[in-house]
DSSP file (Angstrom, degrees, kcal/mol; ACC not computed):
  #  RESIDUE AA STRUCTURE BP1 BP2  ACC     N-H-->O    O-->H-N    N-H-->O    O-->H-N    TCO  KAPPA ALPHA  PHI   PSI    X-CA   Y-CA   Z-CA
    1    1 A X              0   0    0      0, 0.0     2,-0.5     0, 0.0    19,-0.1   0.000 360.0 360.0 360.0 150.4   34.5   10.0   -3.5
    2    2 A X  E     +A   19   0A   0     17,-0.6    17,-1.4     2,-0.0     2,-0.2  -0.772 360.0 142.5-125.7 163.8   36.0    8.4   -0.4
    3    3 A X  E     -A   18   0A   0     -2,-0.5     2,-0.6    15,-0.2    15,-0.3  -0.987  23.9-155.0-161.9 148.5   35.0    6.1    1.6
    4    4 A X  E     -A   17   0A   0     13,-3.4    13,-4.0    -2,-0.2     2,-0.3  -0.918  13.6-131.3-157.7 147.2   36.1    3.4    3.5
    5    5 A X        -     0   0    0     -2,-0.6     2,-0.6    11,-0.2    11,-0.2  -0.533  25.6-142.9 -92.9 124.8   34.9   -0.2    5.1
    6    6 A X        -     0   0    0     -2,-0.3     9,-0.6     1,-0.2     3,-0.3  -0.900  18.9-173.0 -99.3 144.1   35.5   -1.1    8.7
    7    7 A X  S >  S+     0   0    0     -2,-0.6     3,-1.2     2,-0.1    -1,-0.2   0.808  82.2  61.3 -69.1 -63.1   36.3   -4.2   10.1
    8    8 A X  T 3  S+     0   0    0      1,-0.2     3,-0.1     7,-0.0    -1,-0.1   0.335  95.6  69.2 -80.9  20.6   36.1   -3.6   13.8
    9    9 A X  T 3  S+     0   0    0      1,-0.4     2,-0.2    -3,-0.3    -1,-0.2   0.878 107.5  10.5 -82.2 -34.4   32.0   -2.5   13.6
   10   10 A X    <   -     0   0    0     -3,-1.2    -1,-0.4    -4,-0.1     5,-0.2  -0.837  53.2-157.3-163.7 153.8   30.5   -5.5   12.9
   11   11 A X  S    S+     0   0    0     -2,-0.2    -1,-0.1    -3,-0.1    -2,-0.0   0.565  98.9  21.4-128.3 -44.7   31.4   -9.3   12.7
   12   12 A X  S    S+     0   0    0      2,-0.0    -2,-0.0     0, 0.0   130,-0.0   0.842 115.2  72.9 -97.1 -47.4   28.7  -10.8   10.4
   13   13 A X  S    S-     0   0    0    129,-0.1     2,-0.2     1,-0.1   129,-0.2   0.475  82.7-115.0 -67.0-160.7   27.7   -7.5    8.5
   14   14 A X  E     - B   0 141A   0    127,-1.4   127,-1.1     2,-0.0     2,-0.3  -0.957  45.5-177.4-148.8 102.8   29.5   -5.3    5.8
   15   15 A X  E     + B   0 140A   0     -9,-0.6     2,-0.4   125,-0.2   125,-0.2  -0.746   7.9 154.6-102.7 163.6   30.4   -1.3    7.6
   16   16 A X  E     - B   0 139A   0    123,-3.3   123,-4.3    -2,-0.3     2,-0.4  -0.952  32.7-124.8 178.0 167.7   31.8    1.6    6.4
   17   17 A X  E     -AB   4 138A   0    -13,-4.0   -13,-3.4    -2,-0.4     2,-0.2  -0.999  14.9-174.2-139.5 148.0   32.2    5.2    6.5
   18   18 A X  E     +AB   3 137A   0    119,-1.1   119,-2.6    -2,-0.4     2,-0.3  -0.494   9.7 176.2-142.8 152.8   31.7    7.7    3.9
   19   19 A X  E     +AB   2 136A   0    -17,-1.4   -17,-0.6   117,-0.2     2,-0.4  -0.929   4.8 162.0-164.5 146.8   32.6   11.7    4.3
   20   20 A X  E     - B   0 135A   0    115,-2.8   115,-1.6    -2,-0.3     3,-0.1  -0.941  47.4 -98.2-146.4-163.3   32.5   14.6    2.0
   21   21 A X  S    S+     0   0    0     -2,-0.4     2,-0.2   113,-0.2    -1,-0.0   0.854 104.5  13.7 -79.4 -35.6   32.5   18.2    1.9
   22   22 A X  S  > S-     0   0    0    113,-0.1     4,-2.1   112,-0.1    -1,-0.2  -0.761  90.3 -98.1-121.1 156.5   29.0   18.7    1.5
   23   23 A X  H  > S+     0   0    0      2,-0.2     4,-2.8    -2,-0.2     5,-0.4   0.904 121.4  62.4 -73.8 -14.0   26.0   16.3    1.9
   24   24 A X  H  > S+     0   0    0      2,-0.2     4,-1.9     3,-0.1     3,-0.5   0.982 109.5  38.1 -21.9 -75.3   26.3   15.9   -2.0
   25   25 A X  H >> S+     0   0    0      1,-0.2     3,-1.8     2,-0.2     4,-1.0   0.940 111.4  55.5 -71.5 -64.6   29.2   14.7   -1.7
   26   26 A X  H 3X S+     0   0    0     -4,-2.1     4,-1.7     1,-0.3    -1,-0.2   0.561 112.8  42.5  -8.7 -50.1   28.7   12.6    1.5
   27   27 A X  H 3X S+     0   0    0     -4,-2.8     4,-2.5    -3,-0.5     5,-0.3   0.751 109.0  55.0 -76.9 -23.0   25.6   10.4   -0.1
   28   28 A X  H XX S+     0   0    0     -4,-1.9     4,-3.0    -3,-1.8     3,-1.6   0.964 114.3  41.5 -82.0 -55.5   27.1    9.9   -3.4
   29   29 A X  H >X S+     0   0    0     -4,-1.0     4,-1.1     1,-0.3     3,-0.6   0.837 117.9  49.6 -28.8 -83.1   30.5    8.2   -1.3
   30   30 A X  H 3X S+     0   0    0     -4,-1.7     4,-3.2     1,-0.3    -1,-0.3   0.810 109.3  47.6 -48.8 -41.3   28.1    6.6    0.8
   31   31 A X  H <X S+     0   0    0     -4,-2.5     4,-2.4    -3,-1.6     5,-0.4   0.971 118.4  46.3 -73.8 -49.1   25.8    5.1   -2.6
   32   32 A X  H << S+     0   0    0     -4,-3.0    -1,-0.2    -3,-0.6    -2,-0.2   0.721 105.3  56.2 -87.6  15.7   29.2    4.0   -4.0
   33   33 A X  H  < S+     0   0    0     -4,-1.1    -1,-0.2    -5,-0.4    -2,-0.2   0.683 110.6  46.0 -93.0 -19.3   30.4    2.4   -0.8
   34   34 A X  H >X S+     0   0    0     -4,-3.2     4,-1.3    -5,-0.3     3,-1.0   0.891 114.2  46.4 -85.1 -33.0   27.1    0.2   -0.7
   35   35 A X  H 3X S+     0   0    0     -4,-2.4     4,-2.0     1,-0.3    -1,-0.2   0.694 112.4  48.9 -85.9   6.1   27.4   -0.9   -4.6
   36   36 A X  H 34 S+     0   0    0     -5,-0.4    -1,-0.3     2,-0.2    -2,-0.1   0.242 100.6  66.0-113.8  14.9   31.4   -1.7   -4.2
   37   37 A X  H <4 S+     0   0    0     -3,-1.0    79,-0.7   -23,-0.0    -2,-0.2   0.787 120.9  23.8 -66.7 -39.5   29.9   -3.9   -0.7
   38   38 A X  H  < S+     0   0    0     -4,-1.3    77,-3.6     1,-0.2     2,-0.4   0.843 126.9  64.3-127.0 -46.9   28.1   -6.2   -4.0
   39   39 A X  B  <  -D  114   0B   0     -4,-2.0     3,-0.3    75,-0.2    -1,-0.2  -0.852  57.2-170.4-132.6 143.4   30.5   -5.2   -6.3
   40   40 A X  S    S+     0   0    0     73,-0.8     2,-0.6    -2,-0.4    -1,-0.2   0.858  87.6  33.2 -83.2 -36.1   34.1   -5.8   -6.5
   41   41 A X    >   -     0   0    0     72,-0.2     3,-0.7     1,-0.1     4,-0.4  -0.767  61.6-165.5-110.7  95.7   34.9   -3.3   -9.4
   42   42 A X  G >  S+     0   0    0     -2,-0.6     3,-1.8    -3,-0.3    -1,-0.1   0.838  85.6  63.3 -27.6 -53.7   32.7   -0.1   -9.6
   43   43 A X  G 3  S+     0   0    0      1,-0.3     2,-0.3     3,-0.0    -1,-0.2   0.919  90.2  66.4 -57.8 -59.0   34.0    0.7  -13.4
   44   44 A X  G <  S+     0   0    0     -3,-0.7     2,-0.9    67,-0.1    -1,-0.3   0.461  76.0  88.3 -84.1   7.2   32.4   -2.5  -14.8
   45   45 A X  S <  S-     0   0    0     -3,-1.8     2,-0.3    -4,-0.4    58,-0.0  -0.900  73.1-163.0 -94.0 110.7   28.6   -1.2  -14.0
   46   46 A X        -     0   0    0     -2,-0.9     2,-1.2     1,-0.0     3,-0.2  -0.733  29.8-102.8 -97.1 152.1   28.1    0.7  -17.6
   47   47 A X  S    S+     0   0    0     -2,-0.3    58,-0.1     1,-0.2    57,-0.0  -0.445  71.0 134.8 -96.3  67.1   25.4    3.2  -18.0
   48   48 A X  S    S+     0   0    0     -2,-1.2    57,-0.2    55,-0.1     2,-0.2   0.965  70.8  28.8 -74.4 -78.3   22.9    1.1  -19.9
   49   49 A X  E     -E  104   0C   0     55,-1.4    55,-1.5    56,-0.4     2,-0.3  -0.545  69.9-155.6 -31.5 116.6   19.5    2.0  -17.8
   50   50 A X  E     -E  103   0C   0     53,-0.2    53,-0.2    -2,-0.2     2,-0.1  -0.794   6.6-162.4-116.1 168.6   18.9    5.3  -15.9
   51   51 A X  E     -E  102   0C   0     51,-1.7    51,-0.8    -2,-0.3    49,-0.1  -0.693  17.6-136.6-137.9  99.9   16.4    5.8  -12.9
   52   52 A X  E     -E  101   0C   0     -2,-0.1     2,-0.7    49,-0.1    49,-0.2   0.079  25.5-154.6 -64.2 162.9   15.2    8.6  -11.8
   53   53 A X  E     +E  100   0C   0     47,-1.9     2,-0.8     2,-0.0    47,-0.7  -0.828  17.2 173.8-133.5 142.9   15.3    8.7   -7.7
   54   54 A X  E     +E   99   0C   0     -2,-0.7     2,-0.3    45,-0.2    45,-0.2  -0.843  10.7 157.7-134.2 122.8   13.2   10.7   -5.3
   55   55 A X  E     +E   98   0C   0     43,-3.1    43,-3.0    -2,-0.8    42,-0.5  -0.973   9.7 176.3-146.2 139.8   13.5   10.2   -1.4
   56   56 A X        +     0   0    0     -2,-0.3     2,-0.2    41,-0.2    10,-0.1  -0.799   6.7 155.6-129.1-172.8   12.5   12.7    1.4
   57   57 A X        -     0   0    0     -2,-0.2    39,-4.2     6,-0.1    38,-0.2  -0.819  48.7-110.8 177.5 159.1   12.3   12.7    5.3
   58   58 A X  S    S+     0   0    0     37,-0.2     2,-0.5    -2,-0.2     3,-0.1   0.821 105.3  75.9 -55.2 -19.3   12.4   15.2    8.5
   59   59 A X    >>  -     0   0    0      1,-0.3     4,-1.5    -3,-0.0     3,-1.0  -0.821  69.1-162.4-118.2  86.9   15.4   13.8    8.9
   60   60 A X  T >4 S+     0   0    0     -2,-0.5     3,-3.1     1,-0.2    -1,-0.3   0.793 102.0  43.8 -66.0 -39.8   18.6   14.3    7.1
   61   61 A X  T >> S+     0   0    0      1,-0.3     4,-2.3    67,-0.3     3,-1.5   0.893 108.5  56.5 -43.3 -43.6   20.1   11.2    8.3
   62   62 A X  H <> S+     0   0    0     -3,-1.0     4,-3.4     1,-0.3    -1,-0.3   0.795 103.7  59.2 -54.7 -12.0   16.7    9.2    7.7
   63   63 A X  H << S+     0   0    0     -3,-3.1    -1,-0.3    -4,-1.5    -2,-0.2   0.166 104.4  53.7-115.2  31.1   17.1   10.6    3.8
   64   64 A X  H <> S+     0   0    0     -3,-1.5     4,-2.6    -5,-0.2    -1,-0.2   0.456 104.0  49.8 -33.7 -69.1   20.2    8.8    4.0
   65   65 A X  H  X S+     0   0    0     -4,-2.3     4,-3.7    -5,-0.2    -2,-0.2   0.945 115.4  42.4 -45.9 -57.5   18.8    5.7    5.0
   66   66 A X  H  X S+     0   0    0     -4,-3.4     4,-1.2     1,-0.2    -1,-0.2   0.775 112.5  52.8 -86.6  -8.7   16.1    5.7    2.2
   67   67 A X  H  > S+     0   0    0     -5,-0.2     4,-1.3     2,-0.2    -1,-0.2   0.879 109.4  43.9 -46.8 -45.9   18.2    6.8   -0.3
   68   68 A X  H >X S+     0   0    0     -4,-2.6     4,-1.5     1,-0.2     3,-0.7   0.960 117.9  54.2 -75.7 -42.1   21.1    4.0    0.4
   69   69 A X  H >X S+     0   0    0     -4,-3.7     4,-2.5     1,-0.2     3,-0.9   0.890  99.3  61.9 -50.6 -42.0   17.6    1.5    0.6
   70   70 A X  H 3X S+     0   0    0     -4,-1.2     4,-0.7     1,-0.3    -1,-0.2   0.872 106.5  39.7 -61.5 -55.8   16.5    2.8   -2.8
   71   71 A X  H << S+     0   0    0     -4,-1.3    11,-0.3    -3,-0.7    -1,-0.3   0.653 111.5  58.7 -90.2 -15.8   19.7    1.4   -4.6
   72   72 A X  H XX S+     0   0    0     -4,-1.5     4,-2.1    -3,-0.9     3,-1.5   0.956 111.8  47.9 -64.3 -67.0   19.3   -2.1   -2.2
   73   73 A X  H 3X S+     0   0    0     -4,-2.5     4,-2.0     1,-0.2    -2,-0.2   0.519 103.9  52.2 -29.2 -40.9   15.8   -2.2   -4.0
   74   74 A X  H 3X>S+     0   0    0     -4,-0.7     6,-4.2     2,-0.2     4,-0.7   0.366 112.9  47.8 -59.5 -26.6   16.8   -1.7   -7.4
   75   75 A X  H <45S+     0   0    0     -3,-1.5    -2,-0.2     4,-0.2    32,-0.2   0.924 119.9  44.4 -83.0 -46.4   19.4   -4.8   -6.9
   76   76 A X  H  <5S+     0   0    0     -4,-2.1    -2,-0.2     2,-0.1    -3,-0.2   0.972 118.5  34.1 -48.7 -83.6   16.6   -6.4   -5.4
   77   77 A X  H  <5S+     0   0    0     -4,-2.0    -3,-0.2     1,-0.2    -2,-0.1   0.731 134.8   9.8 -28.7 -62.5   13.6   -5.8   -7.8
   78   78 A X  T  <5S-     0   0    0     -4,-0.7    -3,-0.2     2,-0.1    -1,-0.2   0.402  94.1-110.8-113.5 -12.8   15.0   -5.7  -10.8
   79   79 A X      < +     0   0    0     -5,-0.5    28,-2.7     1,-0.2     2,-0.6   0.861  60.7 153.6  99.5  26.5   18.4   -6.8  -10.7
   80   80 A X        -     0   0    0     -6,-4.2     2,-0.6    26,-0.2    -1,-0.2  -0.765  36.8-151.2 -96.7 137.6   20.0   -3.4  -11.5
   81   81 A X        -     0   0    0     -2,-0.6    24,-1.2   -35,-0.1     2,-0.4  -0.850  31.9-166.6 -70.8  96.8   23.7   -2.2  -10.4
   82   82 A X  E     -F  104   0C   0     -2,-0.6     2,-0.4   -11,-0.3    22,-0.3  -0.876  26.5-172.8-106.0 151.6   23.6    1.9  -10.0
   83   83 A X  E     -F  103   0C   0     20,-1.4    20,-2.1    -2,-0.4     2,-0.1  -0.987  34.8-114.6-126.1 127.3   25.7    4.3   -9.7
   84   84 A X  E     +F  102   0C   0     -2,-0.4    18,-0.3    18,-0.3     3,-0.1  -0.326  34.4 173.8 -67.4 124.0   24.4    7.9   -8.8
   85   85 A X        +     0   0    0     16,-2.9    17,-0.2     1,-0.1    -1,-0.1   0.926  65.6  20.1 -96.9 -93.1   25.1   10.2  -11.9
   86   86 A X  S    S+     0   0    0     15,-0.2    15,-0.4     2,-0.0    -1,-0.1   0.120  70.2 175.8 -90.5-167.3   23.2   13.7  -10.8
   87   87 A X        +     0   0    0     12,-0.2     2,-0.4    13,-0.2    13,-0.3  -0.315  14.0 168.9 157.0 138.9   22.3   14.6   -7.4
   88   88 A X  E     -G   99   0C   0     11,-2.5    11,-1.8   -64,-0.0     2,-0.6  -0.917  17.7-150.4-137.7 140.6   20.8   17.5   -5.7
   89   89 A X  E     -G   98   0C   0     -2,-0.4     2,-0.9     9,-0.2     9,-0.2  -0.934  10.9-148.3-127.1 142.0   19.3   17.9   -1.7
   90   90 A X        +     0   0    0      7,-2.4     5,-0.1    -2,-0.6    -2,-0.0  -0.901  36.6 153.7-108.4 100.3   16.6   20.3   -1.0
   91   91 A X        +     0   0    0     -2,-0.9    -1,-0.2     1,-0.1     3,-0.1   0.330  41.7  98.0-103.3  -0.2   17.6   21.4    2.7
   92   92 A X  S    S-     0   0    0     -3,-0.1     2,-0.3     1,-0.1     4,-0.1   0.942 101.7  -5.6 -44.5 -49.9   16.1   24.7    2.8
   93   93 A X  S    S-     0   0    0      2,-0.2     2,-0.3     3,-0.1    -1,-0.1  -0.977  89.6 -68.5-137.9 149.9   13.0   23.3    4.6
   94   94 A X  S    S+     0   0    0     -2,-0.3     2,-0.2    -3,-0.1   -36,-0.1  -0.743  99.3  65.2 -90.9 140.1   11.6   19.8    5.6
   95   95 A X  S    S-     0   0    0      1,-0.5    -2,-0.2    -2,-0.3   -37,-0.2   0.130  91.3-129.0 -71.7 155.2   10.6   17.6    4.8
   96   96 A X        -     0   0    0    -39,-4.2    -1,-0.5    -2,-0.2   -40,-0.1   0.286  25.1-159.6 -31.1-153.2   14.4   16.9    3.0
   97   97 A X        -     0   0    0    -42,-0.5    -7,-2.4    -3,-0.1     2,-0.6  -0.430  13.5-159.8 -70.3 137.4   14.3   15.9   -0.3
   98   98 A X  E     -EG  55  89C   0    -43,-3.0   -43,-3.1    -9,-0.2     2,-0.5  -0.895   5.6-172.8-135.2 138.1   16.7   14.2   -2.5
   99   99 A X  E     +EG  54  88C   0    -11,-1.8   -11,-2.5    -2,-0.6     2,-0.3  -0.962  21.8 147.1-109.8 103.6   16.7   14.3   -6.3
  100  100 A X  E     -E   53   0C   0    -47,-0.7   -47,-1.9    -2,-0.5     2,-0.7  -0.812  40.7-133.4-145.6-167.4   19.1   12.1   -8.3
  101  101 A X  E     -E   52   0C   0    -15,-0.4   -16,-2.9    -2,-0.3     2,-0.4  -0.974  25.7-169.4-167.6 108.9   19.7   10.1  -11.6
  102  102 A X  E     -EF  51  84C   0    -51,-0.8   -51,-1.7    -2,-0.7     2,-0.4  -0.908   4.0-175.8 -91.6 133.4   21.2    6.6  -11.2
  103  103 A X  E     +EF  50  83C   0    -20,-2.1   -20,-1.4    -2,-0.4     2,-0.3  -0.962  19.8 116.2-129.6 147.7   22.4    4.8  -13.8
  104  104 A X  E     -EF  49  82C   0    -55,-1.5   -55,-1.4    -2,-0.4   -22,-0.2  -0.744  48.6 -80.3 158.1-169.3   23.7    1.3  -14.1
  105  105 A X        -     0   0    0    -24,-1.2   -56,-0.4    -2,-0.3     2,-0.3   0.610  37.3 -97.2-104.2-139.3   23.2   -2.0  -15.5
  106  106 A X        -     0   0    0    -26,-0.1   -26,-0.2   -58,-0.1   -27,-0.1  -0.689  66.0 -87.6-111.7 147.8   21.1   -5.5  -14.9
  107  107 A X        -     0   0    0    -28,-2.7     2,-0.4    -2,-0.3     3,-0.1  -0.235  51.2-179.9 -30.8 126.9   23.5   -7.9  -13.0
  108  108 A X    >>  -     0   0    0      1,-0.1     4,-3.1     4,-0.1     3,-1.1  -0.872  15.5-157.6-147.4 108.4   25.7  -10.0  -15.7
  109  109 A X  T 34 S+     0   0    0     -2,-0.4    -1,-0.1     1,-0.2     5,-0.1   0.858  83.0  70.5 -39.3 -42.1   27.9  -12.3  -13.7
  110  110 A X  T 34 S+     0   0    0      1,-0.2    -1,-0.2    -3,-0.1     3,-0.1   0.696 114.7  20.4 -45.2 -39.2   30.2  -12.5  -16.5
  111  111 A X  T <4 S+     0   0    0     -3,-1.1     2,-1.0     1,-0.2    -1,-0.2   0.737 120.3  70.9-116.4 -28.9   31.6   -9.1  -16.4
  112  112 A X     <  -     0   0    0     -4,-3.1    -1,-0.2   -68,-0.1    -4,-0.1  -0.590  60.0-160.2 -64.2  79.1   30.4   -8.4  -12.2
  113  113 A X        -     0   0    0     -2,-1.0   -73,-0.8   -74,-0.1     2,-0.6  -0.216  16.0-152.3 -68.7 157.8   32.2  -10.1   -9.7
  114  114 A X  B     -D   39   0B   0      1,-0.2   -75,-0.2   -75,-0.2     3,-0.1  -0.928  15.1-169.0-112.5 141.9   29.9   -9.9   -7.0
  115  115 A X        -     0   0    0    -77,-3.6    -1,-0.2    -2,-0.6   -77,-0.2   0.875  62.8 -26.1 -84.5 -74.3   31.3  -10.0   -3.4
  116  116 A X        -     0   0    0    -79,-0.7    -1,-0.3     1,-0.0     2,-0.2  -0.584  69.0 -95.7-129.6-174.9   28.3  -10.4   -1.0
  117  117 A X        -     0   0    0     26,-0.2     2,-0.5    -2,-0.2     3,-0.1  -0.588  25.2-144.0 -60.9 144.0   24.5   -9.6   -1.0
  118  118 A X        +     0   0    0     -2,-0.2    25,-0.2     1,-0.1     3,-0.1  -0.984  24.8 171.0-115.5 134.9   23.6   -6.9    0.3
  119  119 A X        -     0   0    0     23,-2.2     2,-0.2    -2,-0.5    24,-0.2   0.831  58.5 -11.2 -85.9 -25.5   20.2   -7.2    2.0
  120  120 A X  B     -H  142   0D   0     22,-1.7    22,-2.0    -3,-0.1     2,-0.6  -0.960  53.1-118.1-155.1 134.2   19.6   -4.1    4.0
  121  121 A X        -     0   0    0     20,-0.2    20,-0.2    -2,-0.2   -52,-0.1  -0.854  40.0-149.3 -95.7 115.0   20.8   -1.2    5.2
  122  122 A X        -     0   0    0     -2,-0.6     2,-0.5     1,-0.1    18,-0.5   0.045  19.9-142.1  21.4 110.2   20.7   -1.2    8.9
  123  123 A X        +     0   0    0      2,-0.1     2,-0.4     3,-0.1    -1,-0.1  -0.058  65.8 121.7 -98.6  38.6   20.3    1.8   12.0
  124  124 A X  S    S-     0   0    0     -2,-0.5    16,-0.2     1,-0.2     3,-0.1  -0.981 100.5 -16.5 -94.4 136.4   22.7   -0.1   14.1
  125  125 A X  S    S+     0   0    0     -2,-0.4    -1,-0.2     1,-0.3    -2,-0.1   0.091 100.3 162.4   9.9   8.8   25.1    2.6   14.5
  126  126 A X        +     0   0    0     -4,-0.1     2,-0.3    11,-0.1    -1,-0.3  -0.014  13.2 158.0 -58.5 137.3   23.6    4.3   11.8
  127  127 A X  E     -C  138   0A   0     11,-1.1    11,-2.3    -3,-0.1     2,-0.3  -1.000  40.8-159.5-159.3 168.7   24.5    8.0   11.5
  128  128 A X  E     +C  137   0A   0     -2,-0.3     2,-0.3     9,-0.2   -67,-0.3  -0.872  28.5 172.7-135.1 111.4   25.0   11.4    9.9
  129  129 A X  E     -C  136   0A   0      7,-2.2     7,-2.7    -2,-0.3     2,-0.4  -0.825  24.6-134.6-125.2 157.9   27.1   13.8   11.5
  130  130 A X  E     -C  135   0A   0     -2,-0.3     5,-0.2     5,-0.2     2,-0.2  -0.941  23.3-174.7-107.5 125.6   28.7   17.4   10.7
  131  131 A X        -     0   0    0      3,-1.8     0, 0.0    -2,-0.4     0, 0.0  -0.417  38.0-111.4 -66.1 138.7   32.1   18.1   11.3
  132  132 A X  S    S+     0   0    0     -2,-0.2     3,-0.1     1,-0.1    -2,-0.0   0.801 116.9  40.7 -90.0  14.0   33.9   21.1   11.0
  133  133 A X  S    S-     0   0    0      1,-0.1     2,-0.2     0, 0.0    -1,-0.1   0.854 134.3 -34.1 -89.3 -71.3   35.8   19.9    8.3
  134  134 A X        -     0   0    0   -111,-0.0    -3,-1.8  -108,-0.0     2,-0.5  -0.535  68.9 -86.9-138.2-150.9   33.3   18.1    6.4
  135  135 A X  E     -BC  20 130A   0   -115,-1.6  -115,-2.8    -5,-0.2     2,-0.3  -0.973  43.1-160.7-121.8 153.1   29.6   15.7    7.2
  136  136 A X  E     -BC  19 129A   0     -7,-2.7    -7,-2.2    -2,-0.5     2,-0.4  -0.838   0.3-156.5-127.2 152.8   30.6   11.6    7.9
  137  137 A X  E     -BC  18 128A   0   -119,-2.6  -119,-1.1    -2,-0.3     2,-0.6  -0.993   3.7-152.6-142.0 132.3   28.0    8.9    7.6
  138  138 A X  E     +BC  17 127A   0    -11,-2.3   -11,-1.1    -2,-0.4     2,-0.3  -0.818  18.8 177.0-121.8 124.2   28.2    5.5    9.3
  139  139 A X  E     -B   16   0A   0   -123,-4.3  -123,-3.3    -2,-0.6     2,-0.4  -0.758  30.4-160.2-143.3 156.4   26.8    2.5    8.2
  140  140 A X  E     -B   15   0A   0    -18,-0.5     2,-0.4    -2,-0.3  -125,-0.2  -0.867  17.6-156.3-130.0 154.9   26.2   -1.1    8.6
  141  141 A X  E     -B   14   0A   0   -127,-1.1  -127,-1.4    -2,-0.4     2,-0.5  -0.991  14.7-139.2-148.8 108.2   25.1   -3.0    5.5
  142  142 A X  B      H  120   0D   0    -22,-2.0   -23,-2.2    -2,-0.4   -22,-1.7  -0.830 360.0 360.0 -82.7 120.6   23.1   -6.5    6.6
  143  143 A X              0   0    0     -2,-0.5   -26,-0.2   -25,-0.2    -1,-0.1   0.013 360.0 360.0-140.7 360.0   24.7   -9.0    3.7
C-alpha cells in the first residue's frame, strides 16, 4: 500500500502521506505508515495475536484519526505491533464506522528494530482529502 514520509512538514515529529484508491485502501497505507514510523521492517511483526477493531465518527477524517490512535494504543497498552489484516468502512450513513482485524505481535527487541516512539497521532495538518484519482491522508505522528 503506498505511502510515503515527509521531511519538509515537521522538524521534531514523524509525517507522511498515504493514498489509495478507495478509503480501504487509504487507512490500511496510512496504519502501515504509522507501524513502519516504530518499526523499521514491517515483515518481522508475525501474526501471533489478533484484535478485533471498531472505531466510528461523523467525520470520515476523524475515523481516521481514531483508527491510526487505536494502533498507537495497542503499542501503548499492551505492547502489541499490528498490522490491519481485514477491513471494511460503513459510509452509507453516519456516524462512519470502521470494522477491522489487526493482527501482530508483543514488542520483542530481538527480532524489531524499533526506530522512534510513536506517542500520538496529531491534527496539525491532519487531513483526508478526495481526489479525482484516488483519497490522500496527511499526517503528523508526535514521536
Amino acid at each position: 500500500m503506498p505511502y510515503e514520509f515527509v521531511d519538509e512538514l515537521t522538524v521534531a515529529d514523524i509525517a507522511f502521506r498515504a493514498w489509495g484508491r478507495d478509503l480501504v485502501e487509504t487507512f490500511g497505507a496510512a496504519a502501515d505508515a504509522v507501524m513502519n514510523a516504530m518499526v523499521e521492517d514491517l515483515e518481522t511483526i508475525q501474526p501471533h495475536d489478533t484484535r478485533p477493531l471498531s472505531v466510528e465518527h461523523e467525520a470520515l477524517d476523524m475515523l481516521l484519526f481514531n483508527f491510526l490512535q487505536e494502533l498507537v494504543y495497542y503499542k501503548d497498552a499492551e505492547q502489541l505491533l499490528l498490522r490491519i489484516q481485514q477491513l471494511r468502512i460503513a459510509d452509507d450513513r453516519k456516524p462512519y464506522t470502521l470494522y477491522a482485524t489487526a493482527v501482530g505481535e508483543r514488542i520483542d527487541p530481538d527480532r524489531h528494530h524499533m526506530r522512534v516512539d510513536v506517542k500520538a497521532v496529531t491534527l496539525h495538518r491532519f487531513s483526508l482529502t478526495q481526489t479525482e484519482r484516488c483519497w490522500e491522508a496527511t499526517v503528523i505522528l508526535d514521536i
